[in-house]
N, C-alpha and C positions, 0 to 999 in steps of 0.2 A: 513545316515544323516536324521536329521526330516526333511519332507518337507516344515514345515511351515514356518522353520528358515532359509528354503535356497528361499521361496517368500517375507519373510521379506529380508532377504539380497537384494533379487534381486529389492523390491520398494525402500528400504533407498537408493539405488545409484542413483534409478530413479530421488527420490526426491530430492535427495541432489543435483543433478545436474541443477533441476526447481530452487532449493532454488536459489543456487549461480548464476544463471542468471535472479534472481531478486533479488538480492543481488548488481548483477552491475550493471543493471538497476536504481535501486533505488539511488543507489551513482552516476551513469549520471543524472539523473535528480535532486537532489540537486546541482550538480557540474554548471547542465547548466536548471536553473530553466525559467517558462515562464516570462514573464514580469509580469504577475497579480497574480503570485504563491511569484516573490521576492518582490513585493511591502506588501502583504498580510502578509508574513513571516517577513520583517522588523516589524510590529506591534504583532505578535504572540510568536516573540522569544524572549528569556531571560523573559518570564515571565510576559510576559509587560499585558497583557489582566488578570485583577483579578487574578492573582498571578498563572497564571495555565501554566503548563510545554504544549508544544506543541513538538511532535516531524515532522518532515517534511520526506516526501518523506516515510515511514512506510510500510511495510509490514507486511501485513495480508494475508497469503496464503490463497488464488494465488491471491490476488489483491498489488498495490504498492498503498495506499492511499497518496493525498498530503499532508496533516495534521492532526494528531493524538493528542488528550488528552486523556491519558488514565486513569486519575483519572473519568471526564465526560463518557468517552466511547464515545466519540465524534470525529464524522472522516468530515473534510472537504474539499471538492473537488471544485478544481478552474475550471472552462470552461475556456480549450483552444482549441488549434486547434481541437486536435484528438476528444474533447467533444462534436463536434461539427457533426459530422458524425451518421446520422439516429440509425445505424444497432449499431452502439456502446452504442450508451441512451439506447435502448430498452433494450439491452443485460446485463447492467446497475442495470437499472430499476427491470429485472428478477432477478439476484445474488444478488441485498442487501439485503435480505430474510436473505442470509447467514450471514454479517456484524451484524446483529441482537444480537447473542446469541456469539458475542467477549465481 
């Protein structure tokens, strides 16, 4: 057997397993949005802001962003609780380097 095909085997399960538990993640927190994610997503859905699609709760591995246009490439994040946490901004702040080049 190639070995290359049995370490791609062996990341696609890894990955697929990160997927799907951001996959539910991201479907919990549309399900049970913060208060300033639903009020913000009442004016962003169906279109309502200059005719532009928003999707909510997104995924962009590894991050779940709260708000996506992807015509823009525009990700918007609401401060909530967990936002609110020093070690979490910084860490933030480091990764959206990557969000860049989506």
């Amino acid at each position: 057997m190639d070995t290359n095909k049995l370490v791609y085997s062996i990341n696609m399960t890894r990955d697929d397993t990160f997927h799907q538990k951001l996959i539910y993640h991201a479907r919990e927190s549309r399900r049970y949005p913060t208060p300033a994610e639903k009020k913000l997503w009442e004016h962003l859905r169906k279109k309502q802001l200059g005719g532009l699609k928003f999707r909510q709760q997104h995924i962009i591995d590894p991050y779940i962003v709260d708000f996506y246009c992807r015509e823009k490439k525009l990700v918007i994040e609401v401060d909530g609780g967990t936002h609110l946490k020093k070690a979490f901004t910084k860490k933030i702040e480091k990764d959206i380097s990557c969000l860049k080049d989506v």
